[in-house]
C-alpha positions in Angstrom: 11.3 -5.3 12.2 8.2 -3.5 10.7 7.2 -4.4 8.0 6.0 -2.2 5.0 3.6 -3.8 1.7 3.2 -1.1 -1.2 1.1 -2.2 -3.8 1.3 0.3 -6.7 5.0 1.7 -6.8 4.4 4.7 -8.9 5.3 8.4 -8.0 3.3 8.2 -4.8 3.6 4.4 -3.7 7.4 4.9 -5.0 7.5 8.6 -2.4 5.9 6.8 0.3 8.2 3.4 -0.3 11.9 5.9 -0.5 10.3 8.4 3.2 10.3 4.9 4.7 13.5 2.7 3.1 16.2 3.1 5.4 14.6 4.4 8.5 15.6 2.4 11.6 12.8 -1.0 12.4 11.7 -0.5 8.8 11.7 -2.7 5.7 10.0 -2.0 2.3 8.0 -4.4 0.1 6.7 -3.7 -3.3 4.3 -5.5 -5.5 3.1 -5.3 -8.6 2.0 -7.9 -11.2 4.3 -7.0 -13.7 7.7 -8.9 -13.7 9.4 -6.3 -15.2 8.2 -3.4 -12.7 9.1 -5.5 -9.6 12.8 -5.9 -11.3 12.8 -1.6 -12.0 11.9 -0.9 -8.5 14.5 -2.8 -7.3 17.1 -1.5 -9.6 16.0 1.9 -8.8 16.6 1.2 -5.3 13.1 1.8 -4.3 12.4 -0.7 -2.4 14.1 -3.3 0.4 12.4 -6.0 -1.8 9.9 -6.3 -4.7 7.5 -9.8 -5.8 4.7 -10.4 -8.3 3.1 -12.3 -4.9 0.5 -10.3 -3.8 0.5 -13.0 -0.6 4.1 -12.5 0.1 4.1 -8.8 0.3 0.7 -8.9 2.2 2.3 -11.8 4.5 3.7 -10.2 7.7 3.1 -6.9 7.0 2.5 -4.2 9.6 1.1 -1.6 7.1 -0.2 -2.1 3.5 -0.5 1.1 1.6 -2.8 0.4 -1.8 -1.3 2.8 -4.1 -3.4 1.4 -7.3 -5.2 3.2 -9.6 -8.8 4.5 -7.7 -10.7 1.5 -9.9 -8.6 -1.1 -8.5 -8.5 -0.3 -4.9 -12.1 -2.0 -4.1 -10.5 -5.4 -5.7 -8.0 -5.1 -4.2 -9.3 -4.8 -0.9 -11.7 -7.5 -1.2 -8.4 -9.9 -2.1 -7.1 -9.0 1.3 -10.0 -9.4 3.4 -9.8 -13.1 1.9 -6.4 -13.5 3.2 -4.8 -14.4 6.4 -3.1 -11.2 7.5 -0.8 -10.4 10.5 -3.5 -8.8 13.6 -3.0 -5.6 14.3 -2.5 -5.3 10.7 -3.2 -1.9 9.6 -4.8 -1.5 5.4 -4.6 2.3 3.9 -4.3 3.6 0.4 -3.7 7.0 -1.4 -7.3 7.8 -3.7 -8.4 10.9 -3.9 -12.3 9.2 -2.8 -12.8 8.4 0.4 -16.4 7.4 0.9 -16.8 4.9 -1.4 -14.1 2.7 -0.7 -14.8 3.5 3.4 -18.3 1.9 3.2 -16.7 -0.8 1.2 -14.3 -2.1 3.9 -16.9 -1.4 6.1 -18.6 -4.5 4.6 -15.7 -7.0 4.1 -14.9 -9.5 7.0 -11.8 -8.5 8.7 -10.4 -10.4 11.9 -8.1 -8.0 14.2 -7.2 -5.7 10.5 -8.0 -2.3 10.6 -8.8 -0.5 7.4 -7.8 3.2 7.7 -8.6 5.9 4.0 -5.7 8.2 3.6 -4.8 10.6 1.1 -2.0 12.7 0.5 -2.7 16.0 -1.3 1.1 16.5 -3.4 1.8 15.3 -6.8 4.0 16.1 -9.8 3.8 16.5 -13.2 5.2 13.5 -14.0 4.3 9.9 -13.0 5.7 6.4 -12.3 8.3 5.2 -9.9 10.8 7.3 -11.9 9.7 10.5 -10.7 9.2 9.1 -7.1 10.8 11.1 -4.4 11.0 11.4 -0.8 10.2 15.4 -0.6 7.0 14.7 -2.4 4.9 14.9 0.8 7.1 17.7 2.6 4.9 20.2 4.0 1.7 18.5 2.0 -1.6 17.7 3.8 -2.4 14.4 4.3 -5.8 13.3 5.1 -6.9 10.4 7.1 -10.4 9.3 7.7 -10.3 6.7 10.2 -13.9 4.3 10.1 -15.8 4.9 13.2 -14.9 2.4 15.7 -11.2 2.1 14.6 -9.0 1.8 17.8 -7.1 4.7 18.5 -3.7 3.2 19.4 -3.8 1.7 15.3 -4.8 5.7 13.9 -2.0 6.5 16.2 0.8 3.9 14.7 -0.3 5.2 11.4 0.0 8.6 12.1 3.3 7.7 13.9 4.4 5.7 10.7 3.4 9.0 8.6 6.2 11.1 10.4 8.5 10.0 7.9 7.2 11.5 5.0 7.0 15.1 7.5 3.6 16.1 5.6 0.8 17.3 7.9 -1.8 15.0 8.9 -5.4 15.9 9.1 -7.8 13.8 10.2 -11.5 13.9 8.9 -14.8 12.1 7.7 -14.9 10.3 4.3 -17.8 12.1 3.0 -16.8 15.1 4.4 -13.2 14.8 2.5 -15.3 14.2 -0.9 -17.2 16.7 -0.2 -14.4 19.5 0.2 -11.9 18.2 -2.4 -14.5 17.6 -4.6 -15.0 21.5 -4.7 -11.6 22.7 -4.6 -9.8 19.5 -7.1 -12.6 17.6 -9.2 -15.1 20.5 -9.9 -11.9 22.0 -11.4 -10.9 19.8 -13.3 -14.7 19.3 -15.0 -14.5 23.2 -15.6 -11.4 23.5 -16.9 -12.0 20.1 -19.6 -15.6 22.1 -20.4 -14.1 25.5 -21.2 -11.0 23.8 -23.1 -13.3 22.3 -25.1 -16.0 25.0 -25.6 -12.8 27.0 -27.2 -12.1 24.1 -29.2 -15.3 23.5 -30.6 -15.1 27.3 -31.8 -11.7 26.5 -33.2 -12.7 24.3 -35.5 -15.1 27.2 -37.4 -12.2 29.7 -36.7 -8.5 28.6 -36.0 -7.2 32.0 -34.6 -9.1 31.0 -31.7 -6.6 28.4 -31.1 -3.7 30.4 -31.7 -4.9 32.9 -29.5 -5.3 30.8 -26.6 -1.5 30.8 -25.9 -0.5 32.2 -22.6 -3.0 32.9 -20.4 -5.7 30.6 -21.5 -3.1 27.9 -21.9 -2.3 28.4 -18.0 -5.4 28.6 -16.4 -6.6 25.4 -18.2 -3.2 23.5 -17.5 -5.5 21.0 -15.7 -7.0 19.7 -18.4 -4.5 17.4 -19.8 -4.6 15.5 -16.7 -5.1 12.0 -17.7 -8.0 10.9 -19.0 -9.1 7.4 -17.6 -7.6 8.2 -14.0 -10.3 11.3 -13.7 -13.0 9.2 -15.0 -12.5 7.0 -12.7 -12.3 9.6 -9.9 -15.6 11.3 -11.1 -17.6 8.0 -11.2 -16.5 7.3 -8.1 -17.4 10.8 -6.4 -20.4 11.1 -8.8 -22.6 12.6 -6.3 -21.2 15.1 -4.7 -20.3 16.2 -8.2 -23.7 16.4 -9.3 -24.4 18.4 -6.4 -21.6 21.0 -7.2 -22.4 21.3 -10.6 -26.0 22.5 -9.7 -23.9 25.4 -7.1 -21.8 26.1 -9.9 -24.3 26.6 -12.2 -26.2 29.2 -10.1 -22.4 30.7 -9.9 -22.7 30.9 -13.8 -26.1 32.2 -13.4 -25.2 35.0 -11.5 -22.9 36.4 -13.6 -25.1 35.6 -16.8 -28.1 38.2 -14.4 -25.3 40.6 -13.9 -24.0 40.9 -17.9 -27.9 41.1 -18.7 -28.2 44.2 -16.1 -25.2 45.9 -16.9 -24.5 45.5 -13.3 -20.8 46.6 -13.8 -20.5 47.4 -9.7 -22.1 44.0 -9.1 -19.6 42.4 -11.6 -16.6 44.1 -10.0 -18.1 43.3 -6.4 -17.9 39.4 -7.1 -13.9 39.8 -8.2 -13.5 41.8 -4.9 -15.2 38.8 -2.9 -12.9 36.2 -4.9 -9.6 38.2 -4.4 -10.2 38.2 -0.8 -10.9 34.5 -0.8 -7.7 33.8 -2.8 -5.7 36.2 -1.1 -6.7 34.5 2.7 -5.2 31.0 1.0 -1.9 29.6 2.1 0.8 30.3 -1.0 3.4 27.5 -0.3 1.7 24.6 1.3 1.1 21.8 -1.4 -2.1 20.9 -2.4 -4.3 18.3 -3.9 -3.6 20.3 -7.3 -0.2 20.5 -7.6 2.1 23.5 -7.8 3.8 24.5 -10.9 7.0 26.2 -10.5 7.1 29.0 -12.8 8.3 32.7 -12.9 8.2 34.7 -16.1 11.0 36.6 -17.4 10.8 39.7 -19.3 14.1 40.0 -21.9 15.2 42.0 -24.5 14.6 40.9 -27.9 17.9 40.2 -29.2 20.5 36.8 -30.2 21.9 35.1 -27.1 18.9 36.0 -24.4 18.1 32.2 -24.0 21.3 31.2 -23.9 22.9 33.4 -21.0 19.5 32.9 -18.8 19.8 28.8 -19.6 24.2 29.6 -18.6 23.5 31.6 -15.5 20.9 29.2 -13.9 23.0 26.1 -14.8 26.3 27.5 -13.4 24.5 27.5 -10.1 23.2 24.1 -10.2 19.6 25.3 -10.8 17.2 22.3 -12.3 15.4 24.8 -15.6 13.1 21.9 -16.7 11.4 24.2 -19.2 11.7 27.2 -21.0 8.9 28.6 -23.4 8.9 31.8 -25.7 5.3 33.2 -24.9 3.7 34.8 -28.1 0.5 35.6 -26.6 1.0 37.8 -23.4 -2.5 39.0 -22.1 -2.8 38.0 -18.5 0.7 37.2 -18.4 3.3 39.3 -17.2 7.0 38.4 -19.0 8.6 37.2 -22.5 9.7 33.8 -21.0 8.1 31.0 -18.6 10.6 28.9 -16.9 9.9 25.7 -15.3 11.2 24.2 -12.1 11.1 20.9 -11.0 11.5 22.6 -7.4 10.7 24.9 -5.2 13.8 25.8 -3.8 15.4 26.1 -7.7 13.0 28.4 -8.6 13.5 30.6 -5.6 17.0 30.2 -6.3 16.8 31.5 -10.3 14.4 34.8 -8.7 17.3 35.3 -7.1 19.6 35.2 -9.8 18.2 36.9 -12.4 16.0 39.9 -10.5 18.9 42.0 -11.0 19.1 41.7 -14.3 15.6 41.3 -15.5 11.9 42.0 -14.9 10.5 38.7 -12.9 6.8 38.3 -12.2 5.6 34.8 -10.5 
């Protein structure tokens, strides 16, 4: 029997714990420090098992997946190298830095245990093991950045191992990996915190600001409301290659600012043109290290009962609406309504329904 040790069984420890429980040769330990999480996964059926003993779910175990916050993986790490593990054993986790935590294990003292970065680009909106499920990683990327000098027959049982949660595995350098979703996930995020609150600093001497910010502005910023101490700890730990990114981005800026002071209106509509082909060459349903909202928005007549037969049609067929919202500010945003899907699939499925009835952008 191969044996499984999750530490951290939130909504990706908890996705990885329920693509592996059940699966023949496979059984499923979770740990976490907190009495009352270890008795929640088990009630939740997340897990085969669960213990506060961080040396009885390490003890044995084929794989260990960290699935801790990105400050605690480095202690967490160093409390394994100090134990007595089972050889061959094979040590990954699921941060969104690679290079950091790679040199790291690089250092520690490790006797026939093979340390082995991964990270797996899907999340939700929610978090914790309550949200956990095993279609989180379907048709996701997931990144592995094997240390130089790890024996390929333990990349390969990984790999093997990583079947289950049928996401596609790519395998690449640390710093190369922080390097690339440093541009397209943490630079991002920075932007979208520093415009959110450049509007709300303007706010404050004028409140229409904020009111006008629903819609459009409100969807292109969705990002930042992502939680707070779980991106500073994924900026301090990818510090660098931010700072580097920030200087490109700022000669980005600069452009545009040399442009507006030219009047350079074919220059201006020149770097949309370069974007939208950029954008346009990018994979539209593969998941990605920023997650996918499932939205389509609905134009309806304004009149009583609208709500009500859209809400009545999509739950008659079993389709998951986890949101509806009334949009009062339409620039940039096609429709009267947003509705939001937990799913893919139930989103595809309420295009379906309601096209022939109503106007339906994506």
């Amino acid at each position: 029997m191969t044996k499984i040790a999750i530490f951290g069984v939130g909504l990706i420890g908890g996705s990885l714990a329920l693509c592996f429980k059940g699966k023949p040769g496979l059984t499923v330990v979770g740990h976490s420090n907190q009495p009352e999480s270890v008795e929640k996964y088990m009630k939740r059926g997340v897990v085969d098992y669960a213990t506060t003993s961080m040396e009885e779910a390490a003890c044995d175990a084929d794989f260990i997946f960290l699935c801790t916050p990105v400050s605690l993986l480095e202690p967490y790490l160093s409390k394994l190298s100090a134990m007595k593990l089972k050889p061959g054993c094979i040590i990954t986790d699921v941060g969104s830095t690679k290079a950091q935590l790679d040199e790291s294990a690089s250092r520690m003292e490790w006797k026939d245990v093979h340390f082995i970065g991964g990270h797996p680009m899907a999340g939700k909106e929610k978090s914790g093991v309550e949200a956990a499920t095993s279609l989180l990683f379907e048709n996701a990327i997931y990144v592995l950045t094997p240390q130089e000098g790890t024996p390929e027959e333990a990349y390969e049982r990984l790999a093997g191992l990583l079947k289950w949660t049928k996401a596609h595995l790519i395998r690449i350098d640390a710093k190369l990996h922080d390097e690339i979703v440093g541009a397209i996930s943490h630079l991002p995020h920075i932007i979208a915190v520093a415009l959110v609150n450049q509007v709300a600093a303007y706010s404050e001497r004028n409140p229409l600001y904020q009111e006008l910010a629903a819609g459009g502005f409100r969807d292109i910023t969705r990002i930042a409301s992502s939680d707070p101490v779980i991106w500073r700890d994924i900026l301090m730990n990818n510090r660098q290659v931010l700072l580097r990114l920030l200087q490109d981005w700022n000669e980005e800026v600069g452009r545009f600012i040399r442009l507006l002071e030219a009047g350079d209106g074919e220059g201006i509509a020149s770097e949309f043109a370069r974007a939208n082909r950029f954008r346009s060459e990018m994979p539209e349903r593969r998941k990605g290290v920023i997650h996918s909202f499932y939205d389509i928005y609905v134009d309806v007549p304004d009149h009583p009962g609208v709500i009500g037969h859209i809400a009545t049609l999509l739950g008659s067929h079993k389709v998951n609406l986890s949101n509806i919202q009334i949009i009062e500010s339409r620039e940039d945003v096609h429709g009267a309504l947003r509705l939001s899907f937990s799913e893919e699939s139930h989103m595809d499925k309420a295009i379906s329904l309601l096209k022939d009835q109503y106007e339906v952008y994506q």
